[in-house]
N, C-alpha and C positions, 0 to 999 in steps of 0.2 A: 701896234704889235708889241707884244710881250715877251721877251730874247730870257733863256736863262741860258749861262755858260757853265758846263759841265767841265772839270776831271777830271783823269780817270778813275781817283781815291773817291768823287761826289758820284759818280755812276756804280761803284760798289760799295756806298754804303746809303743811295735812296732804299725808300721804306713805305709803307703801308701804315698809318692808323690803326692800330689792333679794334680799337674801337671808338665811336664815334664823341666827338667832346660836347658836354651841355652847353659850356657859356659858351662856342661858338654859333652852336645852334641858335643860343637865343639870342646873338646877336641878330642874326638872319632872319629870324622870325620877327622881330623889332622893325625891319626895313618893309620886311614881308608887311605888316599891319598896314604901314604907310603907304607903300608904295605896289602890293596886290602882290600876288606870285602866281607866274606863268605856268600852273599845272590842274590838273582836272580838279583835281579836289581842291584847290588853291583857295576860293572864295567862299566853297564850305568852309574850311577849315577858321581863315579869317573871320569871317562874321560869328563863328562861336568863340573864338578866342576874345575878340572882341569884347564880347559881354559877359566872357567868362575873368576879365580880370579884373581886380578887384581898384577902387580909387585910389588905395595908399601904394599901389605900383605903376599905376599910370605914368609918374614922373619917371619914373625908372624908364619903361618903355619908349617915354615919349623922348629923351635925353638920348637913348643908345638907338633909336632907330630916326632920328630926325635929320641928322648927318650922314651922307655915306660918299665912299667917294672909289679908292682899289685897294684897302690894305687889311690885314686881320694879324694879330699878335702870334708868333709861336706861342707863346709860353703857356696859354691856355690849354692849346693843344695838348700837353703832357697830361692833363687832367682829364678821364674818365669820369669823374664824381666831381659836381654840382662843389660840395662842401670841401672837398678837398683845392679846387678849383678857388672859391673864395677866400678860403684861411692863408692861400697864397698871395693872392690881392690886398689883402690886410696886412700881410708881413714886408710888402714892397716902401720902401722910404717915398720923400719927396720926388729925387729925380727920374729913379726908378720907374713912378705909378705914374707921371708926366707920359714919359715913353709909350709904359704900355697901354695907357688911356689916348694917346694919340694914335696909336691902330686901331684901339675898339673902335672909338668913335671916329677914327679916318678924317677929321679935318681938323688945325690946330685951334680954331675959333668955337669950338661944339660941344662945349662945358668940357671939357679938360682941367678949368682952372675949379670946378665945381668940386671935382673929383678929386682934383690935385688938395683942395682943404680938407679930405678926410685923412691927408696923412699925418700919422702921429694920435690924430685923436679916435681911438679904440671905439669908444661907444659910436661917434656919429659913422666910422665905418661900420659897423655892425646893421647898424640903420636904413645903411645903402645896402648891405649886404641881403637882410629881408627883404627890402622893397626885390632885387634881384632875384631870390627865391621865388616869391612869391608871382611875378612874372613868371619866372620857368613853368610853375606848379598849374599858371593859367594857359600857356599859348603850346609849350613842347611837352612837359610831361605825361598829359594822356596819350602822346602817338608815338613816346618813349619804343615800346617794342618793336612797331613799325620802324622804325627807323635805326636799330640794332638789327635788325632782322636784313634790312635792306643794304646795310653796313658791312653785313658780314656775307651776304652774296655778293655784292663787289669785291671785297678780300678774295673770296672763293675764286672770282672770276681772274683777278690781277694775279695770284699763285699759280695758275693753270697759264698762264702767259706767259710769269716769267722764265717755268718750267719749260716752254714748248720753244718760245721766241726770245726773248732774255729780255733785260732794263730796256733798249734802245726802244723798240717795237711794242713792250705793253704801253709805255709814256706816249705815245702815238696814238696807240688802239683805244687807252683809257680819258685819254685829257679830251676834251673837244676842240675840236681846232690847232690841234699840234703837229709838228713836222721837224726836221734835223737839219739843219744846214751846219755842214762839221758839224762840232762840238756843243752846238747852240741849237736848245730845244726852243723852237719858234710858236706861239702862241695866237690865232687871229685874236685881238681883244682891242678896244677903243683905246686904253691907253699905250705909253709910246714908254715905255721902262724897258733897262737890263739891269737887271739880275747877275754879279756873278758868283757863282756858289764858293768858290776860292778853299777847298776841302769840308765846307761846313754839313754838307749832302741837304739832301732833299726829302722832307717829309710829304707824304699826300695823303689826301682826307677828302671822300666824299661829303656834301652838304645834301641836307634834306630841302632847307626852308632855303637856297639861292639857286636860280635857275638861269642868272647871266654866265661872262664868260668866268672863266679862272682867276683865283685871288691869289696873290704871293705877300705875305707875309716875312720880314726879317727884323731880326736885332743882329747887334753884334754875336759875334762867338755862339750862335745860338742854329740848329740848323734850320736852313731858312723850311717856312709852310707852305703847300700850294693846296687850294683849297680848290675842290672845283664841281659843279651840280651832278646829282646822280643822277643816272638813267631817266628818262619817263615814266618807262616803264615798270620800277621801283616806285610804286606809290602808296601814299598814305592814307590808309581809313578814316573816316572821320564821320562820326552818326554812328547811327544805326544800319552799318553798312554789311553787306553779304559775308560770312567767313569763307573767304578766299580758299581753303583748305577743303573745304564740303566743296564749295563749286566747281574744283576740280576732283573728286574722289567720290562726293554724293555725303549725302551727313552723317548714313551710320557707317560709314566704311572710315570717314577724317576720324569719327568718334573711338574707334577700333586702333586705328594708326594711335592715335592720339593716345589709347590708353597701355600700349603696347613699348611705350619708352622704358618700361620695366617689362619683367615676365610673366607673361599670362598664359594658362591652359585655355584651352577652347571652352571651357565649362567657367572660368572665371569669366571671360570674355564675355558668354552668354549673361551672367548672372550681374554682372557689374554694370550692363548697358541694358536689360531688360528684352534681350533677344533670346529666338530658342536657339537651340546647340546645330541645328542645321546652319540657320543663318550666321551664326555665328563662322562655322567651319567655313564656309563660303564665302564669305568676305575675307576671310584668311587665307584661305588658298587662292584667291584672288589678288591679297596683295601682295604673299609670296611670290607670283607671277611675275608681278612688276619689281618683284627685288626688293620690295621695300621693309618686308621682314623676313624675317629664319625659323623655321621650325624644325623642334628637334622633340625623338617619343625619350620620354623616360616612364618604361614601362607600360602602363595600359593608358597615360597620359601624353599629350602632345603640347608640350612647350612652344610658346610663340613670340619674339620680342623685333622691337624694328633695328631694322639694318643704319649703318650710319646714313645713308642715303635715306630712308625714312623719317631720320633724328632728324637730317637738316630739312627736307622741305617741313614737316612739323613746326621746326623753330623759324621757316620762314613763313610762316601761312599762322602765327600763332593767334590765338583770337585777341 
């Protein structure tokens, strides 16, 4: 069981990930090679990553996914960006990069001390820093959007909770396997840790590439991480797979939504996708229907642009 103890200053100031962090991903995705991941697209994905990485990152991959055990570092988490993420790793001292290579990697024996020699020496950390890259750019960067996309429908989902039902009851609705006893958010999970947050608060972040229980991540003074798998049904394309966005709309009407994120008359509409002006109007007045645009005349013209509700299934169905 995994107990965190809550505050009342750590229950107003838990938070949402604005957006999803690379080097946790590829932590995840690392274990994923090794050890399979439990989702439909799970073993497509793997077996292209697979051959999609190149030899001079293997070591990289095979050092951060060959250990795992229950922990992940904040500090990554602050980082959005791959390269901003890095040039933080680089700026960590000796005891520091010990620390936080002791969460990546999750066990104290699993090159730690590997990692712990690039401190100080600039060039061999840059070294590691590519092989890292270059990882990313093979196993997460192509399902980058998917996974921003899937990121920010959780957000969407957990704003809508907190607004309706507050902190206590989205952490419940969103964690898998969570529950309250008092003050202490109980987790079903193999391992047997507490947690106590003691004013630090609570950051949470959906994962793409882990699909066990919930991860809690801490340092000092830092607020602690809970990391924990997204939905199922948030999934990841991988191939040449169907655009999600036609299969629910049909292709030329996604193509219309899709070209409608700015403003278009019915006759640009026509002309910009190769439709005539009937079809055109038609699929407009169809997705006006469903809300998902607005039109307004100006003059002998009919302005047509998507509604935010349009914007976001768009950015979540994006090819």
């Amino acid at each position: 069981m995994l107990r965190i103890l809550f505050t009342t200053d750590d229950l107003a100031s838990t938070r949402f990930l604005p957006e999803p962090t690379p080097i946790l991903e590829l932590k995840f995705a690392a274990v994923g090679l090794r050890q399979g991941i439990r989702a439909p697209w799970g073993e497509r994905w793997r077996n292209r990553a697979l051959a999609a990485i190149p030899l001079s990152a293997r070591p990289t991959v095979r050092h951060v996914g060959g250990h795992f055990s229950w922990a992940v570092s904040p500090t990554f988490a602050a980082s959005p960006d791959l390269d901003e993420g890095m040039e933080t790793f680089l700026s960590f001292g000796a005891e520091r990069l010990r620390e936080e290579m002791a969460l990546y990697f999750s066990a104290p024996n699993s090159g730690v001390a590997m990692w712990s020699a690039f401190a100080g020496d600039r060039d061999a950390g840059r070294t590691l820093v590519h092989g890292t890259k270059t990882a990313f750019t093979a196993t997460v960067e192509p399902y980058w959007p998917d996974i921003r996309a899937n990121h920010h429908s959780e957000l969407a989902q957990h704003g809508r909770l907190l607004a309706c039902r507050g902190v206590r009851d989205a952490l419940t609705t969103v964690i898998p396997g969570a529950s309250w006893y008092d003050d202490c958010l109980q987790i079903d999970s193999p391992q047997d840790r507490t947690v106590r947050l003691a004013g630090r608060g609570l950051v949470i972040t959906p994962t793409a590439f882990w699909t066990g229980p919930p991860l809690v991540g801490e340092l000092p003074d830092q607020p602690v991480l809970l990391a924990y798998p997204a939905p199922a049904e948030l999934s990841i394309r991988v191939g040449a797979e169907s655009d999600s966005l036609a299969a629910i709309l049909g292709v030329t009407r996604a193509a219309v939504l899709r070209l409608l994120s700015t403003e278009h008359t019915t006759g640009d509409i026509a002309r910009e996708l190769g439709i005539s002006a009937a079809s055109a109007s038609e699929h407009s007045r169809s997705l006006r229907q469903a809300r998902l645009i607005s039109s307004r005349r100006d003059g002998k013209a009919v302005i047509h642009c998507a509604t935010v509700l349009g914007l976001d299934l768009t950015r979540l169905n994006s090819s």
